[in-house]
N, CA, C, O and CB atoms as a CASP TS submission, in Angstrom:
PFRMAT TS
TARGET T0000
AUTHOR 0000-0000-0000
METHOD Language model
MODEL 1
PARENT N/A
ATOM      1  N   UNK     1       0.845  -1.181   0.000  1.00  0.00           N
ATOM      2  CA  UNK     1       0.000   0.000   0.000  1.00  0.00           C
ATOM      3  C   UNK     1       0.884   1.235   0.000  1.00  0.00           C
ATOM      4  O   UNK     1       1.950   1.239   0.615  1.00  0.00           O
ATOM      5  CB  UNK     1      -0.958   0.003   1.216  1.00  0.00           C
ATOM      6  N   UNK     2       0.398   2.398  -0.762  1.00  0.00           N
ATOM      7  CA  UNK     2       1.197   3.153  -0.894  1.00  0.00           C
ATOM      8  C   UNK     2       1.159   4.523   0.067  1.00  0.00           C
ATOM      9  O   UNK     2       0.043   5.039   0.120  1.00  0.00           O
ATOM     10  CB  UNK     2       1.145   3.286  -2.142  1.00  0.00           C
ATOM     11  N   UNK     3       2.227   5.198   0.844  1.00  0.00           N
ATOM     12  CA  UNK     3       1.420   6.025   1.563  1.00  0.00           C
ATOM     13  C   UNK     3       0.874   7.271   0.670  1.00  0.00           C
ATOM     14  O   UNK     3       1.149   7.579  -0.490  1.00  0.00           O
ATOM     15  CB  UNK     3       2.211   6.470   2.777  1.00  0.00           C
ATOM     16  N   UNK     4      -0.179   8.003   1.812  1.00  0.00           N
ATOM     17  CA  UNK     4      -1.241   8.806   1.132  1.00  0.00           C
ATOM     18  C   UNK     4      -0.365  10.200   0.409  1.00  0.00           C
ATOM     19  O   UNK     4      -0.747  10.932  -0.504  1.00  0.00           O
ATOM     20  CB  UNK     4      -2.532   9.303   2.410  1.00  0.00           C
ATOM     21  N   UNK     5       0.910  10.239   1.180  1.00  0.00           N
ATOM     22  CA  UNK     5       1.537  11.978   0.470  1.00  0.00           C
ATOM     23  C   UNK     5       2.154  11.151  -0.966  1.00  0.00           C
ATOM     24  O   UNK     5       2.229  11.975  -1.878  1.00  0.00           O
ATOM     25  CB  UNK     5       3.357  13.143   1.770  1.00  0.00           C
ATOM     26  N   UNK     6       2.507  10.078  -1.308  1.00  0.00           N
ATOM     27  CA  UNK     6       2.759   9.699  -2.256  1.00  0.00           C
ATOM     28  C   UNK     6       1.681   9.423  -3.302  1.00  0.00           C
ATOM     29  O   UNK     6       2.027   9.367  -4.482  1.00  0.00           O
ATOM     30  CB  UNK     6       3.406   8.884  -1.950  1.00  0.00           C
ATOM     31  N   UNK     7       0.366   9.241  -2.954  1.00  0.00           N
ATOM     32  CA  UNK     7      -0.494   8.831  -3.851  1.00  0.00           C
ATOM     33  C   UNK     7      -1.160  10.516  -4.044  1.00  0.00           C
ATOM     34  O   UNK     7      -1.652  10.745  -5.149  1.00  0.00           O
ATOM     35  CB  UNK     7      -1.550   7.436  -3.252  1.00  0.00           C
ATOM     36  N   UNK     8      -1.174  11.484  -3.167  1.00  0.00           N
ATOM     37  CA  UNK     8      -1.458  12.768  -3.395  1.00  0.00           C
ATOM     38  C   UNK     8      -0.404  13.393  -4.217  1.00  0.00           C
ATOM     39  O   UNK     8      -1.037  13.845  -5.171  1.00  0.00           O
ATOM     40  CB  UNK     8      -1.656  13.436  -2.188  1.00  0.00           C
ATOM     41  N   UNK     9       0.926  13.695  -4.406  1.00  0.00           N
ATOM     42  CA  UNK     9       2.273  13.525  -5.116  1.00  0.00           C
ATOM     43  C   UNK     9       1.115  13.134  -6.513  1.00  0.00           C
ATOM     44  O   UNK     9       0.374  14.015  -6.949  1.00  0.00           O
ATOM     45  CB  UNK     9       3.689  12.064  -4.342  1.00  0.00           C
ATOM     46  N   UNK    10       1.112  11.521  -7.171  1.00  0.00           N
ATOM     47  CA  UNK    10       0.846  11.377  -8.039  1.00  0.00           C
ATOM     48  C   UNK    10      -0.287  12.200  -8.500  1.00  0.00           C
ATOM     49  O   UNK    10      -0.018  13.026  -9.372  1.00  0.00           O
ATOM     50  CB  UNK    10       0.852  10.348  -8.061  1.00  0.00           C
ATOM     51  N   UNK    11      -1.490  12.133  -8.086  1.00  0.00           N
ATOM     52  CA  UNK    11      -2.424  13.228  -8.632  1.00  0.00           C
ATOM     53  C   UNK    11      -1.804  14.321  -8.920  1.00  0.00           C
ATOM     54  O   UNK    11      -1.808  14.579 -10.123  1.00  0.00           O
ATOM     55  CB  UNK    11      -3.454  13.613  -7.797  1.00  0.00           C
ATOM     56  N   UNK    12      -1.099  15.298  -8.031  1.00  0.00           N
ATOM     57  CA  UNK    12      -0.612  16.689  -7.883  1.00  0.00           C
ATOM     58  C   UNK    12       0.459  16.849  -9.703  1.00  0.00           C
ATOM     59  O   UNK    12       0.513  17.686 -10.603  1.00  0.00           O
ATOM     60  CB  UNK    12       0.574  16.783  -5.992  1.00  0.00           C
ATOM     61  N   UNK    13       1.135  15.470  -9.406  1.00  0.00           N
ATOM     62  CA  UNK    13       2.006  15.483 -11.066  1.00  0.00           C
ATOM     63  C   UNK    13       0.808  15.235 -12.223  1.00  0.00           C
ATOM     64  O   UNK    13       0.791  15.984 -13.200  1.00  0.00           O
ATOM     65  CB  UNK    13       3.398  13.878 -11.267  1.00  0.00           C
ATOM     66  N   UNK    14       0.053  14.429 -12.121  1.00  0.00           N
ATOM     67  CA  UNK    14      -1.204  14.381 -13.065  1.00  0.00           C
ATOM     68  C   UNK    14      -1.421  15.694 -13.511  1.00  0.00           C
ATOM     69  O   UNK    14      -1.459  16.223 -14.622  1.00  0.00           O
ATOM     70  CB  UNK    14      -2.535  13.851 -12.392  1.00  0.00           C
ATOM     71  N   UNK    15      -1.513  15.968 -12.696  1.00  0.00           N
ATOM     72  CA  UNK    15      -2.954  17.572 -12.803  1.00  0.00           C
ATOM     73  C   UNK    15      -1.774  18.701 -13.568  1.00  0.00           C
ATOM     74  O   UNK    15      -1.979  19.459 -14.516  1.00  0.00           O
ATOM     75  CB  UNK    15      -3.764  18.589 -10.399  1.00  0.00           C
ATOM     76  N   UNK    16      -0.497  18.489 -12.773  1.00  0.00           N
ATOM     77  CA  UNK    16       0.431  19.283 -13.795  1.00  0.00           C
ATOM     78  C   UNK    16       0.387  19.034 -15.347  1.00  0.00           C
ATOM     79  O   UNK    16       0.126  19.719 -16.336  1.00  0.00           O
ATOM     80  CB  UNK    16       1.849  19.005 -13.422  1.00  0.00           C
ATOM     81  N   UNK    17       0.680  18.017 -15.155  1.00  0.00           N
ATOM     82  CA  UNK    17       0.919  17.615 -16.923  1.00  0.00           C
ATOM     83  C   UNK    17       0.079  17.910 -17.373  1.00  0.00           C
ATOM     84  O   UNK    17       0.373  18.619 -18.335  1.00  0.00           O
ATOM     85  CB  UNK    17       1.099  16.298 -17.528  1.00  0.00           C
ATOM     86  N   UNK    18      -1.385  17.741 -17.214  1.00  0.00           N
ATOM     87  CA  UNK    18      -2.423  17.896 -17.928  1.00  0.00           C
ATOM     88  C   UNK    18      -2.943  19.681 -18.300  1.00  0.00           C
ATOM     89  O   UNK    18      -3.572  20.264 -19.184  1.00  0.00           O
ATOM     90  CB  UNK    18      -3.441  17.028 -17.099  1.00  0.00           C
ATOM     91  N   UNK    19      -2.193  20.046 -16.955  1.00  0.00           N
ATOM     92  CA  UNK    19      -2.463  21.932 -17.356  1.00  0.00           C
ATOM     93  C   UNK    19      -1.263  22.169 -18.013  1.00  0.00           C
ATOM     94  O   UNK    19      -1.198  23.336 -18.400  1.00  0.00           O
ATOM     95  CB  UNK    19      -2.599  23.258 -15.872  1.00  0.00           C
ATOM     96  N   UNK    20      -0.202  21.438 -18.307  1.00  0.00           N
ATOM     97  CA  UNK    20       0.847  22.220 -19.142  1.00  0.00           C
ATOM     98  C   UNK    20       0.747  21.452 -20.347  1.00  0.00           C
ATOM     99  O   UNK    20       1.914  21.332 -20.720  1.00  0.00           O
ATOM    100  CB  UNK    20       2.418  22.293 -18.541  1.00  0.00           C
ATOM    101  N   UNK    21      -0.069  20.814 -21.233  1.00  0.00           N
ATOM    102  CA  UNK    21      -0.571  20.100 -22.182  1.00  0.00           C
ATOM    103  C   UNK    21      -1.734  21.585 -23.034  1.00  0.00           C
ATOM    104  O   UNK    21      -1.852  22.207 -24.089  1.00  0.00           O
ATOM    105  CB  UNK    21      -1.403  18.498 -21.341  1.00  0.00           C
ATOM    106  N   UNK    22      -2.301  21.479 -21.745  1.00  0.00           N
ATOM    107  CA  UNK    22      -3.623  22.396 -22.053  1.00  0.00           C
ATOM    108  C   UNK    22      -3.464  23.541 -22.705  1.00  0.00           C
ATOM    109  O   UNK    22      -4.197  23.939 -23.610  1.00  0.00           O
ATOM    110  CB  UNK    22      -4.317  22.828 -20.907  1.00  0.00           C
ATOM    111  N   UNK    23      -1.815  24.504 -21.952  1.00  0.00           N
ATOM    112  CA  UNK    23      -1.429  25.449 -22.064  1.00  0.00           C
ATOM    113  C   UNK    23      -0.285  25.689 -23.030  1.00  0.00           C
ATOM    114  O   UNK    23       0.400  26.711 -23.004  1.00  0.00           O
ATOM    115  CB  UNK    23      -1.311  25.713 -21.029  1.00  0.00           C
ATOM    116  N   UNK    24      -0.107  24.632 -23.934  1.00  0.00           N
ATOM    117  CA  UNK    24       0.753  24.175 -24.871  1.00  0.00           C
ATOM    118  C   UNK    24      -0.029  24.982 -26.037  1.00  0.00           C
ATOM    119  O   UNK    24      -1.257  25.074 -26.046  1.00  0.00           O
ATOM    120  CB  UNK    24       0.913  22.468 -24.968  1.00  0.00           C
ATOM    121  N   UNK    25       0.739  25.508 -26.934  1.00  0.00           N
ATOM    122  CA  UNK    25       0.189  26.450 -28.206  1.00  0.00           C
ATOM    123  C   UNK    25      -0.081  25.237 -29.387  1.00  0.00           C
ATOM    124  O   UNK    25       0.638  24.237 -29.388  1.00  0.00           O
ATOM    125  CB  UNK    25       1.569  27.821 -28.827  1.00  0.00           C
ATOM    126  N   UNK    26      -1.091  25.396 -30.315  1.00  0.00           N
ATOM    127  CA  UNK    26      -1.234  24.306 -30.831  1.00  0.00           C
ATOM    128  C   UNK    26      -1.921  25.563 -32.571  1.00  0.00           C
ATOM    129  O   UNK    26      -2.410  26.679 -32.750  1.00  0.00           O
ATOM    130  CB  UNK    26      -2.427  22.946 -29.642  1.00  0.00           C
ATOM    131  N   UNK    27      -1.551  24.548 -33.262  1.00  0.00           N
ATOM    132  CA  UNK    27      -1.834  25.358 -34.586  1.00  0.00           C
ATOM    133  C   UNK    27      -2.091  24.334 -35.560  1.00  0.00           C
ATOM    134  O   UNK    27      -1.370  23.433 -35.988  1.00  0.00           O
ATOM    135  CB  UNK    27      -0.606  26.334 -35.102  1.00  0.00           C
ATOM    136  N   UNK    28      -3.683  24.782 -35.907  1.00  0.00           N
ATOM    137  CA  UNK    28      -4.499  23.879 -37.004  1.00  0.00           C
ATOM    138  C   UNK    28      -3.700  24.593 -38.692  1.00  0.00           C
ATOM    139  O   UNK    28      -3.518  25.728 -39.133  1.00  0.00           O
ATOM    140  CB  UNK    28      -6.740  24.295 -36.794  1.00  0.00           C
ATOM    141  N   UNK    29      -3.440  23.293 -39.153  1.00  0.00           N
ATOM    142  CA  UNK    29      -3.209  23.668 -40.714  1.00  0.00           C
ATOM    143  C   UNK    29      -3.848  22.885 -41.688  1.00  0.00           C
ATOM    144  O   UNK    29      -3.339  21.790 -41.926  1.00  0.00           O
ATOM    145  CB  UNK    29      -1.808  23.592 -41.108  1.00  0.00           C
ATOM    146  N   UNK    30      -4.694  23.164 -42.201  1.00  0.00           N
ATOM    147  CA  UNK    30      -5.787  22.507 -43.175  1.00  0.00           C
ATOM    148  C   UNK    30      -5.598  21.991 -44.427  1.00  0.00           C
ATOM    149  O   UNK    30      -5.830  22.759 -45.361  1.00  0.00           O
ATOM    150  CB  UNK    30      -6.696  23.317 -43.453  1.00  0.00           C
ATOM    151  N   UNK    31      -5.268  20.978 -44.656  1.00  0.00           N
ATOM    152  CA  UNK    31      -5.152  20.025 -45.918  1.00  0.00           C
ATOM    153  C   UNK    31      -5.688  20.326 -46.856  1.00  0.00           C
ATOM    154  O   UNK    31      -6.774  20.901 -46.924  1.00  0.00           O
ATOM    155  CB  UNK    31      -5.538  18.864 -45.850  1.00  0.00           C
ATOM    156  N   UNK    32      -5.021  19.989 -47.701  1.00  0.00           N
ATOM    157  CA  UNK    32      -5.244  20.312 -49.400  1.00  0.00           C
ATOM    158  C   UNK    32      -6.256  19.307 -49.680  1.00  0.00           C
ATOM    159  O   UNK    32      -5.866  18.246 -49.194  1.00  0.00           O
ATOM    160  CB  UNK    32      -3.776  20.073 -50.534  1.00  0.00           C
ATOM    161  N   UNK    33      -7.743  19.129 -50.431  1.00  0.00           N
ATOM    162  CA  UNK    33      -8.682  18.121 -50.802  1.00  0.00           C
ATOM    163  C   UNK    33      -7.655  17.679 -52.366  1.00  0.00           C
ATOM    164  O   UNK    33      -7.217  18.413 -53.251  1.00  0.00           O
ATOM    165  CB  UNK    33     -10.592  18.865 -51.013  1.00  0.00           C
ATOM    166  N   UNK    34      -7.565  16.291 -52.184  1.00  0.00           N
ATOM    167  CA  UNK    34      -7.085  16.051 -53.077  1.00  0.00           C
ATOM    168  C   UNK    34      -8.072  15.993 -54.751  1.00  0.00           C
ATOM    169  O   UNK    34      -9.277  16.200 -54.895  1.00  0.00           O
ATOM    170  CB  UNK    34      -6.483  14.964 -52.525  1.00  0.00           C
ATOM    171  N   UNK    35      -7.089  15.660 -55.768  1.00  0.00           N
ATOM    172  CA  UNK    35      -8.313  15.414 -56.895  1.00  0.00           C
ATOM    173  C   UNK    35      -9.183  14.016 -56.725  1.00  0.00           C
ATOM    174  O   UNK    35      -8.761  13.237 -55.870  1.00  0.00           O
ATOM    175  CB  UNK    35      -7.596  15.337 -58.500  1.00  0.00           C
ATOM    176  N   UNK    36     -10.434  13.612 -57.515  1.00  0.00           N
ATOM    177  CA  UNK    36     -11.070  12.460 -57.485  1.00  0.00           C
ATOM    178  C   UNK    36     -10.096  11.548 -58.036  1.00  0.00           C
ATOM    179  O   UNK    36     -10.428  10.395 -57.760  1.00  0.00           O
ATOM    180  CB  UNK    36     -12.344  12.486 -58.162  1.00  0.00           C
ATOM    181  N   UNK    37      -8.878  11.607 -58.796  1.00  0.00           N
ATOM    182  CA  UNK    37      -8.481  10.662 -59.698  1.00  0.00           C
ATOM    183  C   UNK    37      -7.778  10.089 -58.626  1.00  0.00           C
ATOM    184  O   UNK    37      -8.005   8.920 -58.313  1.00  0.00           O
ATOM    185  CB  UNK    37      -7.744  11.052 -61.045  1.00  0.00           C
ATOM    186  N   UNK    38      -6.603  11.057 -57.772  1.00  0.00           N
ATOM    187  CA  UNK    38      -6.124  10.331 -56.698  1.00  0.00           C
ATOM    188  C   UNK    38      -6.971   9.649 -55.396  1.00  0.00           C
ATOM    189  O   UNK    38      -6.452   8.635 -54.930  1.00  0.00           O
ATOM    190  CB  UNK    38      -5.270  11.181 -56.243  1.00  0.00           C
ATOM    191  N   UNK    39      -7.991  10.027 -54.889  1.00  0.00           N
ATOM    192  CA  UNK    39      -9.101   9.712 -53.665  1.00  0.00           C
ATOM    193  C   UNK    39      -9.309   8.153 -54.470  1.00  0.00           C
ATOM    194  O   UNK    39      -9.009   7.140 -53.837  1.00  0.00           O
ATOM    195  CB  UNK    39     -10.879  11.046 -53.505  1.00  0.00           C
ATOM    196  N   UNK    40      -9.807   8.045 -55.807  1.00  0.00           N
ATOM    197  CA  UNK    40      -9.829   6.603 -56.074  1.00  0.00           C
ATOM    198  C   UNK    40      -9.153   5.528 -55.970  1.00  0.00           C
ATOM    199  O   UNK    40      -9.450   4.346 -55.795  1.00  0.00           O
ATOM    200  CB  UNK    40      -9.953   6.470 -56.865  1.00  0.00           C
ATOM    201  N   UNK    41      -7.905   6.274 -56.141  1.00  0.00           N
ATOM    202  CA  UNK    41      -6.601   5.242 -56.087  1.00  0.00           C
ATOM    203  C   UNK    41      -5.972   5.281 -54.578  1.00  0.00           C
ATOM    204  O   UNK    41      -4.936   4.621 -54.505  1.00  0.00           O
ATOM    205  CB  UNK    41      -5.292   5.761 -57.281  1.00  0.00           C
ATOM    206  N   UNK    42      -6.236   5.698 -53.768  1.00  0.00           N
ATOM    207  CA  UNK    42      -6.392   5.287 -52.835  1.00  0.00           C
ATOM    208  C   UNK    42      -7.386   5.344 -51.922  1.00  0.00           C
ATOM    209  O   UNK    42      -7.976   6.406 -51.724  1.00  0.00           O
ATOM    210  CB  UNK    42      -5.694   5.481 -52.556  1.00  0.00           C
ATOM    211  N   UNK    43      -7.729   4.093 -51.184  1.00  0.00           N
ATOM    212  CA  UNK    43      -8.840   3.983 -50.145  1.00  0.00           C
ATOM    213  C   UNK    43      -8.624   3.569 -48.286  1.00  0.00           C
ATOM    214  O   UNK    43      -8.170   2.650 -47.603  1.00  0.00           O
ATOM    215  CB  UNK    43      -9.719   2.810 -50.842  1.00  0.00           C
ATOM    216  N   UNK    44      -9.234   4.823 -48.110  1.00  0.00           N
ATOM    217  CA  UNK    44      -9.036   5.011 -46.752  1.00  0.00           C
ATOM    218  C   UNK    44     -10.124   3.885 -45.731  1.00  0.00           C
ATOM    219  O   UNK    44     -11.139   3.513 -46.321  1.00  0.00           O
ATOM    220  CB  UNK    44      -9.339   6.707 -46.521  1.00  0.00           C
ATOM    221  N   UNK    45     -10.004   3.563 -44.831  1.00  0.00           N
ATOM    222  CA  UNK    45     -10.586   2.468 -43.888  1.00  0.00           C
ATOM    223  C   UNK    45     -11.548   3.424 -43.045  1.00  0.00           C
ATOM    224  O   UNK    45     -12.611   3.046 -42.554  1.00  0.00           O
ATOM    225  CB  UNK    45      -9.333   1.572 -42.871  1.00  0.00           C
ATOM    226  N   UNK    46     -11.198   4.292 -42.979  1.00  0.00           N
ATOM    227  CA  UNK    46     -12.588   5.470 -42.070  1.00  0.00           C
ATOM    228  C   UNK    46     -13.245   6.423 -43.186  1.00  0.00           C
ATOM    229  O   UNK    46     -12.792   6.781 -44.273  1.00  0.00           O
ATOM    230  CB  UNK    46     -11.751   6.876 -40.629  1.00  0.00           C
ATOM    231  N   UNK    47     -14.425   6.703 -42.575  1.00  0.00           N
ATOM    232  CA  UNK    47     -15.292   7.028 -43.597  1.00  0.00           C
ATOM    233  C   UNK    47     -15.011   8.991 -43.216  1.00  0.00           C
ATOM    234  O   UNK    47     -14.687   9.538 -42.162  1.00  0.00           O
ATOM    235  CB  UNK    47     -17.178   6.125 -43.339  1.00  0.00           C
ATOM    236  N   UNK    48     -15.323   9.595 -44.633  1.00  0.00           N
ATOM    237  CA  UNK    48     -15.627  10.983 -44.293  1.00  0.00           C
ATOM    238  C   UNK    48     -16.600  11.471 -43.908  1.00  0.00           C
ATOM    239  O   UNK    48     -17.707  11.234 -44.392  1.00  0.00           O
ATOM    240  CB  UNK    48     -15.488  11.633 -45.009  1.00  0.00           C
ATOM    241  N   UNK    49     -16.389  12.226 -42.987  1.00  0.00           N
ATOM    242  CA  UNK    49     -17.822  12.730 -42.687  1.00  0.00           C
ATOM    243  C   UNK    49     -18.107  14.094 -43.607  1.00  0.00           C
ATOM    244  O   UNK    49     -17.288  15.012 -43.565  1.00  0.00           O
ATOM    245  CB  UNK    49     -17.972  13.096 -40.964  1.00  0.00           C
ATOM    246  N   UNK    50     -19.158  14.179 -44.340  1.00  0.00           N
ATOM    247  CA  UNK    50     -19.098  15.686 -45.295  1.00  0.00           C
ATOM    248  C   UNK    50     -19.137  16.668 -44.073  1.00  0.00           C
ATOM    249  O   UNK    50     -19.247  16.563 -42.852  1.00  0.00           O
ATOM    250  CB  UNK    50     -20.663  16.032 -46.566  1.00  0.00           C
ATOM    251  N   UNK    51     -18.968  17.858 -45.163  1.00  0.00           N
ATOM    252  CA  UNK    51     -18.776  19.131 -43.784  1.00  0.00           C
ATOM    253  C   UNK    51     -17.484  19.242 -43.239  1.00  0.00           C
ATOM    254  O   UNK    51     -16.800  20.258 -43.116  1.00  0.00           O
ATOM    255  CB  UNK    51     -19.682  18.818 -42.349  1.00  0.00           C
ATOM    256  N   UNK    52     -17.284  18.340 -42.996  1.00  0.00           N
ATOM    257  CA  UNK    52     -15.862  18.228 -42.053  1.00  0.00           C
ATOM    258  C   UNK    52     -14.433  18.555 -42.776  1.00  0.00           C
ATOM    259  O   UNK    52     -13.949  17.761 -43.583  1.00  0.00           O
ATOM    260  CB  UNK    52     -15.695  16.604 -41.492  1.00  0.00           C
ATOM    261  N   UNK    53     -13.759  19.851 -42.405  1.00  0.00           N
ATOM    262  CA  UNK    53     -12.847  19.608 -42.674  1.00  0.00           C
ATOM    263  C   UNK    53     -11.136  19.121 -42.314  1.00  0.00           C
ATOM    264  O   UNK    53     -10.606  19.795 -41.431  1.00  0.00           O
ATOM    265  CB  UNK    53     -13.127  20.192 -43.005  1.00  0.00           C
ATOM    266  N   UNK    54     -10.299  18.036 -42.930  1.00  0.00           N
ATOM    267  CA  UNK    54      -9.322  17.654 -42.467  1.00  0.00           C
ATOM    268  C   UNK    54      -8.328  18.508 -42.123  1.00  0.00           C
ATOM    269  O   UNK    54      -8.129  19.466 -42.870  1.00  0.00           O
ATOM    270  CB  UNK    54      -8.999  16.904 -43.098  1.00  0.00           C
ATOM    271  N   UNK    55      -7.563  18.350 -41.014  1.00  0.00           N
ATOM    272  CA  UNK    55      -6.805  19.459 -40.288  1.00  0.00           C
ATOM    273  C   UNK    55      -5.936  18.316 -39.741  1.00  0.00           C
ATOM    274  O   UNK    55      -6.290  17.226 -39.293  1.00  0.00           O
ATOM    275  CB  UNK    55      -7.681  20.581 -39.105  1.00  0.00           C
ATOM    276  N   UNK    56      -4.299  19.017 -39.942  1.00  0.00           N
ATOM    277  CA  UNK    56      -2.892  18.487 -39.065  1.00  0.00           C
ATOM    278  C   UNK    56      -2.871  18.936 -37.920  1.00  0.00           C
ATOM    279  O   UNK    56      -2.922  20.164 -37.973  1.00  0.00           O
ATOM    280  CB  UNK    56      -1.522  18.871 -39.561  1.00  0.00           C
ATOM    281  N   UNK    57      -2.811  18.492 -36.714  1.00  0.00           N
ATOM    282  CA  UNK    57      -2.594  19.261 -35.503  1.00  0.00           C
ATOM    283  C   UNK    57      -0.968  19.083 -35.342  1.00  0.00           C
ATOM    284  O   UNK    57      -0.471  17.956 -35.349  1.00  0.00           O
ATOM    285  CB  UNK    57      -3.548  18.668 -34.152  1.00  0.00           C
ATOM    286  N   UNK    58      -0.051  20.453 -35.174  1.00  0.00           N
ATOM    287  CA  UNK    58       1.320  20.197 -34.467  1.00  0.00           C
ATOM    288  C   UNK    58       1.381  20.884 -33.506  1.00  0.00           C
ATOM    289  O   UNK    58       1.176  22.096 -33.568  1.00  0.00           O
ATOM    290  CB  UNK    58       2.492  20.422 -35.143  1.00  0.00           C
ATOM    291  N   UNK    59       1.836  19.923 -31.817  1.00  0.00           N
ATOM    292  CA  UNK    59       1.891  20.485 -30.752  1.00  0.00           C
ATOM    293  C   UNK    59       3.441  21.019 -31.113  1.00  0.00           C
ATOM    294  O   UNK    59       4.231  20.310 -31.736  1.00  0.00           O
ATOM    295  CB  UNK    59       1.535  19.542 -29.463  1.00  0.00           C
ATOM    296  N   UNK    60       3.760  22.350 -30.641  1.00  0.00           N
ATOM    297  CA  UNK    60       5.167  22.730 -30.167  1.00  0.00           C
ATOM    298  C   UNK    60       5.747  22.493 -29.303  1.00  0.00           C
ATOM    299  O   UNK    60       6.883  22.950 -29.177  1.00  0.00           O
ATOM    300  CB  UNK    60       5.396  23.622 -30.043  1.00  0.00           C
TER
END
């Protein structure tokens, strides 16, 4: 069993990471729709949803 300032410790590092994740700058860059000739020749395993558009996320 672990003692309690150590299992409070772990939450306390949790909760960090997760607010310095949060507070991490993040920048959407939006994909080029390809042509129909290429979308045919290749086939993706998840479906599109219309409307939706595809976006790269890069965390810094």
């Amino acid at each position: 069993m672990l003692d309690s300032y150590i299992i409070e410790e772990l939450k306390r590092r949790e909760r960090d990471r997760l607010q310095r994740e949060r507070q991490r700058p993040t920048l959407e860059i939006p994909v080029a729709q390809r042509d129909e000739d290429d979308q045919d020749d290749r086939h993706s395993e998840r479906e599109e949803v219309p409307g939706h558009k595809t976006v790269v996320q890069i965390d810094f």
